[in-house]
C-alpha positions as CSV (number, residue, x, y, z in Angstrom):
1,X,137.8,139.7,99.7
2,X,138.8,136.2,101.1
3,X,136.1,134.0,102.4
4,X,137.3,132.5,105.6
5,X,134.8,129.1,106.4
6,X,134.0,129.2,110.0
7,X,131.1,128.6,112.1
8,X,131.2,132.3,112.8
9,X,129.8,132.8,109.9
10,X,127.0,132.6,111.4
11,X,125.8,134.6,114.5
12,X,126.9,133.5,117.9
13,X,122.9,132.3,119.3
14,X,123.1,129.5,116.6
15,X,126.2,128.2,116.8
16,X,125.4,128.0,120.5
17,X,122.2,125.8,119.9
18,X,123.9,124.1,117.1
19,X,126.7,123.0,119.1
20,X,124.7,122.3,122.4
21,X,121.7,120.6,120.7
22,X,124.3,118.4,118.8
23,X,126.0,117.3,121.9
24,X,122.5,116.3,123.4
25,X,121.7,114.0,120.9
26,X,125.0,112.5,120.3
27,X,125.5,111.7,123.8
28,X,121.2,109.9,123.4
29,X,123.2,107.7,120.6
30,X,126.4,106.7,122.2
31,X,124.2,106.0,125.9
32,X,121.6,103.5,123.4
33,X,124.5,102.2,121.8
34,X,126.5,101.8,124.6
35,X,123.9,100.3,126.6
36,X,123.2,97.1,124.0
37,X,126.9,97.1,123.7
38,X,127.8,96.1,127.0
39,X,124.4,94.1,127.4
40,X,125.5,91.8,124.1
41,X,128.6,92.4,122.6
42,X,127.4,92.2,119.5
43,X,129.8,93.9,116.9
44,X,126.8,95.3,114.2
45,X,125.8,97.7,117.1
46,X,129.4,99.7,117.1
47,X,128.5,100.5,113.6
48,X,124.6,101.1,114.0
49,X,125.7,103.5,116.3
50,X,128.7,105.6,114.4
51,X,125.7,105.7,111.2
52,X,123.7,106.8,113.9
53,X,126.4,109.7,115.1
54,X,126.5,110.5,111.4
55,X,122.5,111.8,111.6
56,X,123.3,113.5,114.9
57,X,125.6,116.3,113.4
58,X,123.5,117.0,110.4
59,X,119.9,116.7,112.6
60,X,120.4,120.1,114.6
61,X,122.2,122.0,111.0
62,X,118.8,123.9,109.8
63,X,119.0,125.6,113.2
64,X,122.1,127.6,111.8
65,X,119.7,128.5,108.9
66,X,116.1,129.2,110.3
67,X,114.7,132.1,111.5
68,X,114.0,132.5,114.9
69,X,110.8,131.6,115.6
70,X,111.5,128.4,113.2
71,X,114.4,127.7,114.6
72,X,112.7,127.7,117.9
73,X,110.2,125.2,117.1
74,X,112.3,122.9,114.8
75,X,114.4,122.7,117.9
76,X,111.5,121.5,120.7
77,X,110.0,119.2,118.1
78,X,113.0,117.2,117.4
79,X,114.1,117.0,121.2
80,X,110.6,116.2,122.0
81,X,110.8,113.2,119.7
82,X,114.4,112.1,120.7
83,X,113.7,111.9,124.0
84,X,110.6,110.1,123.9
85,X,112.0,107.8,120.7
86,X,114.7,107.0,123.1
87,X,112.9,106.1,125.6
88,X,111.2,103.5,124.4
89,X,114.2,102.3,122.5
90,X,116.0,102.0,126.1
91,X,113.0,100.0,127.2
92,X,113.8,97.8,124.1
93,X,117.3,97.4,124.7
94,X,116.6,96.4,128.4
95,X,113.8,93.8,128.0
96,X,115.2,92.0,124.6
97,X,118.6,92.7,124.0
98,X,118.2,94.8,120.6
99,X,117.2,97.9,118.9
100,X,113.8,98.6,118.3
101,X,112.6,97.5,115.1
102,X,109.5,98.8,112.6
103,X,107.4,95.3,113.8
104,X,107.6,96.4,117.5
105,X,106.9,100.0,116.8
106,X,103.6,98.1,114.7
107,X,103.2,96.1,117.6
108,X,103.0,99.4,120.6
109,X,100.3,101.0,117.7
110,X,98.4,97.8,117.5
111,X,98.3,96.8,121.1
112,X,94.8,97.4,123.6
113,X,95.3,100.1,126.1
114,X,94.9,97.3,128.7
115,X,97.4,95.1,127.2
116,X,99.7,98.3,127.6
117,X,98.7,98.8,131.4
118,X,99.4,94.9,132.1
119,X,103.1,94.9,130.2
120,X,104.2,98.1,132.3
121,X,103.0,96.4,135.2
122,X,104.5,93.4,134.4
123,X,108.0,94.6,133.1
124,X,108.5,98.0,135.4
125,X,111.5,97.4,137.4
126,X,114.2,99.8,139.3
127,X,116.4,98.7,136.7
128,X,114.6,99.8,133.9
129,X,114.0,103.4,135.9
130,X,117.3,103.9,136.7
131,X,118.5,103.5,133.1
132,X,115.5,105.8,131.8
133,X,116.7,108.4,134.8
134,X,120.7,108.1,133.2
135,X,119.9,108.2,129.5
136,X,118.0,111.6,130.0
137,X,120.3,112.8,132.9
138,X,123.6,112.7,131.0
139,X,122.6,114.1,127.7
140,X,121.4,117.2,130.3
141,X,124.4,117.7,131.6
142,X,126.6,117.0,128.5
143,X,123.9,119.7,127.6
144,X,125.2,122.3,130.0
145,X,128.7,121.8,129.9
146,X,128.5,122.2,125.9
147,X,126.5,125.5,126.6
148,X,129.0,126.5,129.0
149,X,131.7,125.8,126.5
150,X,130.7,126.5,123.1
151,X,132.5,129.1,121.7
152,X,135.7,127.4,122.8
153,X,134.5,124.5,121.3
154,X,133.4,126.6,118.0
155,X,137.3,127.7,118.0
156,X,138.4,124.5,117.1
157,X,139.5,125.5,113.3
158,X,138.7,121.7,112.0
159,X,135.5,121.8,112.9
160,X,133.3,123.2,110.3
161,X,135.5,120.9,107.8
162,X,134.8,117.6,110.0
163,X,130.9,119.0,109.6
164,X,131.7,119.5,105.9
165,X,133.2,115.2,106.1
166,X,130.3,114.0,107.7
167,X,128.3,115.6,105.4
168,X,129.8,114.0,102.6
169,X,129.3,110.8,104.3
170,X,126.0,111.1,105.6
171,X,125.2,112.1,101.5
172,X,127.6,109.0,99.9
173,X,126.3,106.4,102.6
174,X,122.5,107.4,102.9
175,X,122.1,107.0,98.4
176,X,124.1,103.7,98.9
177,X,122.3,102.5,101.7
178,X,119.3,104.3,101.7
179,X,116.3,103.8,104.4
180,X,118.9,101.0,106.0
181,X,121.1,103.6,107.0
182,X,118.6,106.3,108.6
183,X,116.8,103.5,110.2
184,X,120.1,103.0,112.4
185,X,119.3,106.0,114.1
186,X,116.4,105.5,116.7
187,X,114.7,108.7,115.5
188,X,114.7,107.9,112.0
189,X,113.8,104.8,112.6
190,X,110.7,105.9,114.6
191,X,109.7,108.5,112.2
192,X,110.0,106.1,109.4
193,X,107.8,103.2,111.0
194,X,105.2,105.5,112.0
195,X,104.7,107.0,108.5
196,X,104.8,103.4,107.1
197,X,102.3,102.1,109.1
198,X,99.9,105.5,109.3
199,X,100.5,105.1,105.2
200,X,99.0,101.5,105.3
201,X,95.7,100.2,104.9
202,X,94.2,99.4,108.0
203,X,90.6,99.5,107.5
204,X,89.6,96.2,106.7
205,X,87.2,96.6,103.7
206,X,84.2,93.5,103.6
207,X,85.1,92.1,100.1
208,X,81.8,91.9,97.9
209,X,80.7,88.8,97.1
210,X,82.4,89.3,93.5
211,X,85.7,89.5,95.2
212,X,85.4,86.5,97.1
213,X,84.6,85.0,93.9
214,X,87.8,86.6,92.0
215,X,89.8,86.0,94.6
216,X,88.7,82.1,95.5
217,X,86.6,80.9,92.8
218,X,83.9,79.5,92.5
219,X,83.6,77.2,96.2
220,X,82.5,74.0,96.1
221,X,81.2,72.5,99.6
222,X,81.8,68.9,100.6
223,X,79.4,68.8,103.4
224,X,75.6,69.4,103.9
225,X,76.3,69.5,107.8
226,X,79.2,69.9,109.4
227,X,81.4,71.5,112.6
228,X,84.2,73.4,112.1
229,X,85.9,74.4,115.9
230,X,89.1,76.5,115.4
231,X,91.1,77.1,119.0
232,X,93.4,80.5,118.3
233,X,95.8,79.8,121.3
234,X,98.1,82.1,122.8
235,X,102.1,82.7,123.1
236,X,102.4,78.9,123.2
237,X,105.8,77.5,123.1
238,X,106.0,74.0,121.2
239,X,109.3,73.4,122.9
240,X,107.4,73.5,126.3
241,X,105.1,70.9,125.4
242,X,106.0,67.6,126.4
243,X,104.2,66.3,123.4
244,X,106.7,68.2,121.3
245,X,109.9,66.6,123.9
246,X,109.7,68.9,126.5
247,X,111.1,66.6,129.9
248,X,108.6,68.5,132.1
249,X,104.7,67.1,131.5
250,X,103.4,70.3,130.4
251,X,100.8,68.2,128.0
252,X,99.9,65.1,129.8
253,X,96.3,65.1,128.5
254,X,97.0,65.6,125.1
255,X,100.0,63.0,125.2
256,X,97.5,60.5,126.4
257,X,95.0,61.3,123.5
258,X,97.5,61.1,120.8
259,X,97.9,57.2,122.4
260,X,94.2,56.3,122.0
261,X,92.5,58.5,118.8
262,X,94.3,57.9,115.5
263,X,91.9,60.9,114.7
264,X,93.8,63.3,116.2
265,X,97.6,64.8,114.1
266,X,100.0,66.7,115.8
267,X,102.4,68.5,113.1
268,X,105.5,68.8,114.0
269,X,107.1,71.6,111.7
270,X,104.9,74.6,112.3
271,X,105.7,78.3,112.7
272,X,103.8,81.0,113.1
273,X,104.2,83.9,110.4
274,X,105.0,86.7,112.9
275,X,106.0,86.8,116.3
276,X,102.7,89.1,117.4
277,X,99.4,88.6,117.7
278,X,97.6,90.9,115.4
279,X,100.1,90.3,111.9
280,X,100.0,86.9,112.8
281,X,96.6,86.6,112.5
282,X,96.1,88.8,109.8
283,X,98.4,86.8,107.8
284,X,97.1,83.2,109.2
285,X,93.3,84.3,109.0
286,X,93.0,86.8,105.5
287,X,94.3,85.8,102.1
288,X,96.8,88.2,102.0
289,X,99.5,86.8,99.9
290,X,100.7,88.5,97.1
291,X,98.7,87.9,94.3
292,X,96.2,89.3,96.6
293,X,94.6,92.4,96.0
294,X,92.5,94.9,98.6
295,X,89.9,94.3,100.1
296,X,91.3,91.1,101.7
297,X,89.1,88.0,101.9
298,X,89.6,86.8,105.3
299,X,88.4,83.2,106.3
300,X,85.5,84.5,108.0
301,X,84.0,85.7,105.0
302,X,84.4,83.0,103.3
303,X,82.2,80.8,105.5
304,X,80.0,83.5,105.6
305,X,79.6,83.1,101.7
306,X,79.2,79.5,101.8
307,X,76.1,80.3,104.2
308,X,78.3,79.0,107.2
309,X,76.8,80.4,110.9
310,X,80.6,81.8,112.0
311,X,81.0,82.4,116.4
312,X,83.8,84.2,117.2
313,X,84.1,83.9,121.3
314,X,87.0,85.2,123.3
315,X,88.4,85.2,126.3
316,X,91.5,88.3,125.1
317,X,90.0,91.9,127.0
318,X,87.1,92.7,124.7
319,X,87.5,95.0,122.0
320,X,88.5,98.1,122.5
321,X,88.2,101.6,120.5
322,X,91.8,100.5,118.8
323,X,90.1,98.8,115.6
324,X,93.1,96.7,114.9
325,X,92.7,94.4,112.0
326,X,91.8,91.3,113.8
327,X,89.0,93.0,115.7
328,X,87.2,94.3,111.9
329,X,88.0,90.6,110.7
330,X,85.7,89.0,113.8
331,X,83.6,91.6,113.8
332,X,82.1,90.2,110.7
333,X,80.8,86.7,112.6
334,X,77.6,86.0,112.7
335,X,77.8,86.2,116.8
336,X,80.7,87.6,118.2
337,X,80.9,87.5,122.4
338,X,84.2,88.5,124.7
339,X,84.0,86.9,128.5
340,X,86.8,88.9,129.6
341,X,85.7,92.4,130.2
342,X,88.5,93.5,133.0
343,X,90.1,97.2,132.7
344,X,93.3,95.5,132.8
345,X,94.9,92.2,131.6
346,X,96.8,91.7,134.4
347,X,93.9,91.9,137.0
348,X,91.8,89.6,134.9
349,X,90.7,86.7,136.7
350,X,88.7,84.8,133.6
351,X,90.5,81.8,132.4
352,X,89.7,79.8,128.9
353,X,87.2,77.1,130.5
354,X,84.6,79.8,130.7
355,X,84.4,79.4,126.9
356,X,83.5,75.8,127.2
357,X,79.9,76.7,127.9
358,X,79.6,78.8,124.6
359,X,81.0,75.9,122.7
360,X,78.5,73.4,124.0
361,X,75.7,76.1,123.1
362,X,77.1,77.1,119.9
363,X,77.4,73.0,118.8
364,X,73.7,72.4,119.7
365,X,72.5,75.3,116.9
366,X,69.9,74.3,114.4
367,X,72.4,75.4,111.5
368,X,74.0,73.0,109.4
369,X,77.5,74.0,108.8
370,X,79.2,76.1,111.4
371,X,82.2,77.8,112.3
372,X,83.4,78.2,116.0
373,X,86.4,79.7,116.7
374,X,87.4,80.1,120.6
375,X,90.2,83.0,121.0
376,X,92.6,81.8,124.3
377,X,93.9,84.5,126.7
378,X,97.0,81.0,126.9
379,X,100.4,82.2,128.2
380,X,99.9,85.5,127.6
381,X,102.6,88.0,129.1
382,X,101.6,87.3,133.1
383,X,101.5,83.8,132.8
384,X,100.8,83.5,136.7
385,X,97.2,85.1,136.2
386,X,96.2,82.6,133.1
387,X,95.5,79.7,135.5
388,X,93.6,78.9,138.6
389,X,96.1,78.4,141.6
390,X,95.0,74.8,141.6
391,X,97.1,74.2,138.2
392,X,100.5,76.1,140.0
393,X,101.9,72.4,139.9
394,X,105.9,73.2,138.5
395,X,108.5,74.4,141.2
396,X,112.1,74.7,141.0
397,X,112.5,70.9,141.8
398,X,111.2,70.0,138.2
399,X,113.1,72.6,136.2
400,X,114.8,71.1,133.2
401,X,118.9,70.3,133.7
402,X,119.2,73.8,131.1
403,X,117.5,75.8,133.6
404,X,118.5,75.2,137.0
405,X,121.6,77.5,136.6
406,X,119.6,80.4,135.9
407,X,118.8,83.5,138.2
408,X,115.5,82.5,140.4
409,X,113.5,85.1,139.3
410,X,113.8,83.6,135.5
411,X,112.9,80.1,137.2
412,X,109.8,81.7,138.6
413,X,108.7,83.1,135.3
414,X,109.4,79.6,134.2
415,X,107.7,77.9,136.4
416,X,104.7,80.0,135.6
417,X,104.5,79.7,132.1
418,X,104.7,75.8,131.9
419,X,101.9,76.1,134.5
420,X,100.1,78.4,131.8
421,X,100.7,75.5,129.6
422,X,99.5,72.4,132.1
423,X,96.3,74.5,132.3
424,X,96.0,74.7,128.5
425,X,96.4,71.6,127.9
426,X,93.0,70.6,130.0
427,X,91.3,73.4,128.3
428,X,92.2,72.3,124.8
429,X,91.1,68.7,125.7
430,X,88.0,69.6,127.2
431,X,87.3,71.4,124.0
432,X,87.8,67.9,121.8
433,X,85.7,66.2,124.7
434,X,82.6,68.6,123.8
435,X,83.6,68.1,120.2
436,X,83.6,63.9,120.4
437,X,79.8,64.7,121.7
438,X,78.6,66.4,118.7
439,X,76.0,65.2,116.7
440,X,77.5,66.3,113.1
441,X,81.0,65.8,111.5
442,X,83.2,67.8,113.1
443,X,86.7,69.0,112.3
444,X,88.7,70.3,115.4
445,X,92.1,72.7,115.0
446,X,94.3,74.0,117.7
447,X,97.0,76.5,116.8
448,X,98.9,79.2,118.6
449,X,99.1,82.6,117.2
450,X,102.9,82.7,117.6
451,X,105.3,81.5,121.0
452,X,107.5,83.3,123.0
453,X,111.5,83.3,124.2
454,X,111.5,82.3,128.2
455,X,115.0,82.2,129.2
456,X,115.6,79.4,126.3
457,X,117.9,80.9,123.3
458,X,118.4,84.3,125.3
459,X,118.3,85.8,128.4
460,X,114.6,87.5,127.7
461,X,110.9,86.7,127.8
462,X,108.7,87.8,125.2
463,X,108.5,88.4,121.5
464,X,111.3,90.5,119.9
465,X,110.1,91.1,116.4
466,X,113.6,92.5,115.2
467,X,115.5,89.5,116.0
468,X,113.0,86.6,116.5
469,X,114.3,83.5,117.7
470,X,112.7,79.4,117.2
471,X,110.9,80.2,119.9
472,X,109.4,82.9,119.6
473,X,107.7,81.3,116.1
474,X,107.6,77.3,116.8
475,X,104.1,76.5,117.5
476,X,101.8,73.6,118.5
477,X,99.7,72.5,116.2
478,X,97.0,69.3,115.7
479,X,93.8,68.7,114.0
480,X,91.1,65.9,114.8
481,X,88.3,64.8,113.0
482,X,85.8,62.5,114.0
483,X,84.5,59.3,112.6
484,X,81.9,60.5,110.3
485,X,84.2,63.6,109.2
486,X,87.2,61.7,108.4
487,X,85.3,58.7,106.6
488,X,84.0,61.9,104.1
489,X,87.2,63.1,103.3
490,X,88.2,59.8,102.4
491,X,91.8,60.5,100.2
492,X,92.3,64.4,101.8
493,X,92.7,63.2,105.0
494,X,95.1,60.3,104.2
495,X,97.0,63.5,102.8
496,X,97.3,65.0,106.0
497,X,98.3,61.8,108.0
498,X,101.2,61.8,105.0
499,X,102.0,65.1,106.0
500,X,102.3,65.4,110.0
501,X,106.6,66.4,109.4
502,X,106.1,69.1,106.4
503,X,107.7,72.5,106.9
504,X,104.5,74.9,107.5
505,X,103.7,77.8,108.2
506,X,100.5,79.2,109.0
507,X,100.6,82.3,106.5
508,X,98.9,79.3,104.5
509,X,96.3,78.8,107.9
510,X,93.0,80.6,105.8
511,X,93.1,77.9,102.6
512,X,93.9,74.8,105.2
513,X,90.8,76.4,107.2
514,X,88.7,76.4,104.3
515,X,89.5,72.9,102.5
516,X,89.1,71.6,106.5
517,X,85.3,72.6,106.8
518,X,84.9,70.5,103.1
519,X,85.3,74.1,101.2
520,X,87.1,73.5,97.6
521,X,87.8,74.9,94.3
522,X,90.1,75.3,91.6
523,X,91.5,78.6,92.9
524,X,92.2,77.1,96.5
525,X,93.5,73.4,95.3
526,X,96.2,75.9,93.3
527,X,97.6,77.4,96.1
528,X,100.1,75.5,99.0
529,X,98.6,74.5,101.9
530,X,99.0,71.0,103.7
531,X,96.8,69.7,101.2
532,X,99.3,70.6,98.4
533,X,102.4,70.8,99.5
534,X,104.0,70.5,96.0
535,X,103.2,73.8,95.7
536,X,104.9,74.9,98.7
537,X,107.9,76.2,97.0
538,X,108.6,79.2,98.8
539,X,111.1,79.4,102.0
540,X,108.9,80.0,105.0
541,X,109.3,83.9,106.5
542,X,108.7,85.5,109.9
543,X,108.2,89.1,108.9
544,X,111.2,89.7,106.3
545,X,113.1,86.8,107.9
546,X,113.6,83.5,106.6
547,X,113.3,80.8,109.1
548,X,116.7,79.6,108.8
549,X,118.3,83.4,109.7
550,X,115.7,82.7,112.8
551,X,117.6,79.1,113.3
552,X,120.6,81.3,113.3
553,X,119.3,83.9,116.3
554,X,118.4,81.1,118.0
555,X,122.2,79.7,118.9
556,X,121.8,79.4,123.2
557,X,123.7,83.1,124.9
558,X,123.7,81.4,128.1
């Protein structure tokens, strides 16, 4: 008996939900890739999306297979999960101009549930409704005219040997290409992120006191007394700064102080090693690098073992029941206190100078060596509610000549983050003022945790951790050290006046913290850091990109 190969081979219920299902998800994949298409014209999306038709025909094929039931429930879970996955890859497209990636799916996980509530509010828009509304509305009714069609579409006699092709293909291209090639499918991608990142470690084990030993060697300390005051900034932009070269005077106090203290370095290459708060921390604040092992030393237990009293005070929304890494690495201070306790972000109306009073409190303890590290809410993501309206200074009048063509909207949000900026800069000096007032050597360092894009490179605002840009990683960063501290450190500190233009990044932050507050050994004098920068060999990465494909993204769209 001949064998004719035809879809009805199978009974006429599953080629209908095979052929309808299909046409639902391939129309979600066109409408994403579509969408980007038209938004940048960027050829690599055309061929993201035909791998990502490729999935689409073989996604809905057990359904010819299953049983029933199974059938059934195979078919609402993987709808389920398309819609959603596309979704928030629409939302993706819309606010940055690319395809999600696996460090902005880590990034959603990692985020507070009030940092959530403040970026819907902040980013909700008609636009973004209306192309939610059309990327579920067209699938439906592709939907219904495929169900209304299907067996004239299951006559087509090519058909089951163009699913037999793409089969081949999907098979050939997904062993050559491997997880590349699913992950150009939204779905894939999102099921492939989540498994990574539920498959990582994310309960950050204390290291015994062995491990800190292993891991560090034996720490030597330099100083019987001494201050060590770390400011963690926020989104902060070096190319805003006018003491980086930005025309507007976005840091007029600290321009003024790098006239008068010799004391006080600004370094001039530094990027952050991520693009978002939590890895960027992780990375900048926990040995992590890869001769590394689990448990992580972070540089809070290291000051704890050298019998250092360690504050961790914060102005970000106080912890929540997320447990992301950075709030099990501060947990371990010796005092820990939040200021900003708002249900939301965006209705927050705490700014950083309430953490001046816990600095001047923490700097008049009886210990001997201490660690004070003050968190800044900065420039975070509603820049216009990170400064009292007294600092609202920047208008439209002042915009730099490469921004006074853009929409006014963009020159708003602007305006308001170099405001954000203005009011940083009096925080951060009123910090060194306190510091100048101390009665121990003291070692000051300000740092931001990463920047952000505002309308410079490309035509977002944010952090877009699939294709970063300068911006988005170029940070501010300075260290000052007074009289007493800097006549201690005698040849290291000469080092670091040598050293203002090296190439940094702050993936080396936790050994530079550590050899700041006079903490040394063998182990830590081995590996790069601004103290050694012969040893700073390798190229300088933001997630798995180097810094010079970041140079690349960074070429202006407007």
């Amino acid at each position: 008996m001949k064998f004719r190969f035809s879809l009805y081979n199978f009974p006429e219920i599953k080629i209908e939900k095979y052929i309808c299902f299909t046409s639902f998800l391939i129309v979600i994949s066109l409408f994403n890739g579509f969408l980007l298409y038209f938004l940048t014209f960027r050829d690599y999306v055309l061929s993201d999306t035909l791998r990502a038709l490729l999935i689409d025909f073989s996604l809905f094929s057990p359904v010819l297979f299953l049983p029933k039931k199974l059938a059934k429930l195979y078919i609402s879970l993987v709808l389920s999960f398309a819609v959603i996955s596309s979704l928030i890859n629409v939302l993706h497209i819309i606010l940055y101009k690319n395809f999600i990636s696996f460090w902005a799916i880590q990034a959603i996980f990692e985020t507070t549930n009030k940092e959530a509530g403040e970026f819907t509010e902040d980013f909700l828009s008609f636009k973004l409704l209306f192309t939610w509304f059309m990327s579920v509305l067209i699938p439906i009714l592709v939907f219904k005219f495929a169900k209304k069609n299907f067996l004239k579409i299951a006559k087509v006699k090519l058909l089951p040997y163009f699913l037999l092709l793409f089969s081949a293909i999907i098979l050939f291209v997904s062993v050559t290409k491997g997880v590349k090639f699913y992950n150009s499918h939204y779905m894939c991608l999102n099921i492939w992120s989540i498994n990574k990142y539920l498959g990582e470690e994310r309960v950050v084990v204390p290291p015994s006191e062995e491990k800190i030993k292993k891991d560090l060697g034996r720490l030597n300390i330099d100083f019987d007394k001494i201050n060590l005051v770390v400011i963690v900034g926020e989104a902060a932009n070096r190319n805003h700064m006018s003491s980086y070269g930005y025309p507007r005077k976005t840091t007029p106090r600290l321009n003024s102080l790098l006239g008068e203290d010799k004391n006080l370095l600004k370094f001039n290459d530094v990027i952050s090693s991520a693009t978002h708060t939590v890895p960027s921390l992780k990375n900048g604040l926990m040995f992590t690098q890869k001769r590394f092992s689990e448990p992580y030393v972070s540089v809070v237990d290291a000051l704890n073992h050298c019998r250092f009293k360690t504050f961790w005070f914060s102005n970000q929304t106080a912890a929540s029941t997320s447990g992301n890494v950075l709030e099990q690495i501060t947990e371990r201070a010796t005092i820990r206190k939040y200021v900003n306790y708002a249900d939301r972000e965006r209705s927050s109306v705490h700014f950083d100078e309430e953490l001046l009073p816990l600095l001047d409190i923490a700097l008049q303890d009886t210990s001997s060596r201490k660690a004070i590290f003050l968190h800044f809410l900065g420039s975070h993501l509603t820049c216009s509610m990170r400064y009292p309206r007294e600092w609202d200074c920047f208008t439209n009048q002042s915009l730099p000549e490469s921004k006074k063509n853009l929409e006014p909207k963009y020159k708003k949000q602007i305006n308001s983050y170099d405001n954000s900026l203005l009011y940083n800069d009096y925080v951060v000096c009123e910090v060194l003022k306190i510091c100048k007032n101390a009665k121990l050597p003291t070692v000051f360092c300000y740092f931001s945790d990463h920047g952000q894009e505002v309308y410079d490179c490309r035509k977002i605002r944010g952090c877009d951790a699939g294709s970063p840009t300068k911006n988005m990683v170029e940070i501010p960063f300075f260290i000052w050290g007074s009289p007493d501290y800097v006549k201690t450190m005698g040849d290291k500190w000469a080092i670091l006046e040598r050293n203002l233009n090296f190439s940094y990044s702050t993936m080396s932050l936790s050994n530079d913290l550590l050899q700041l507050s006079g903490i040394n050994s063998e182990r830590l004098c081995e590996m790069s850091s601004l103290f050694n920068v012969e040893q700073y060999k390798q190229g300088r990465y933001i997630f798995d990109f180097s810094y010079k494909k970041v140079l690349e993204n960074s070429n202006s769209t407007f």
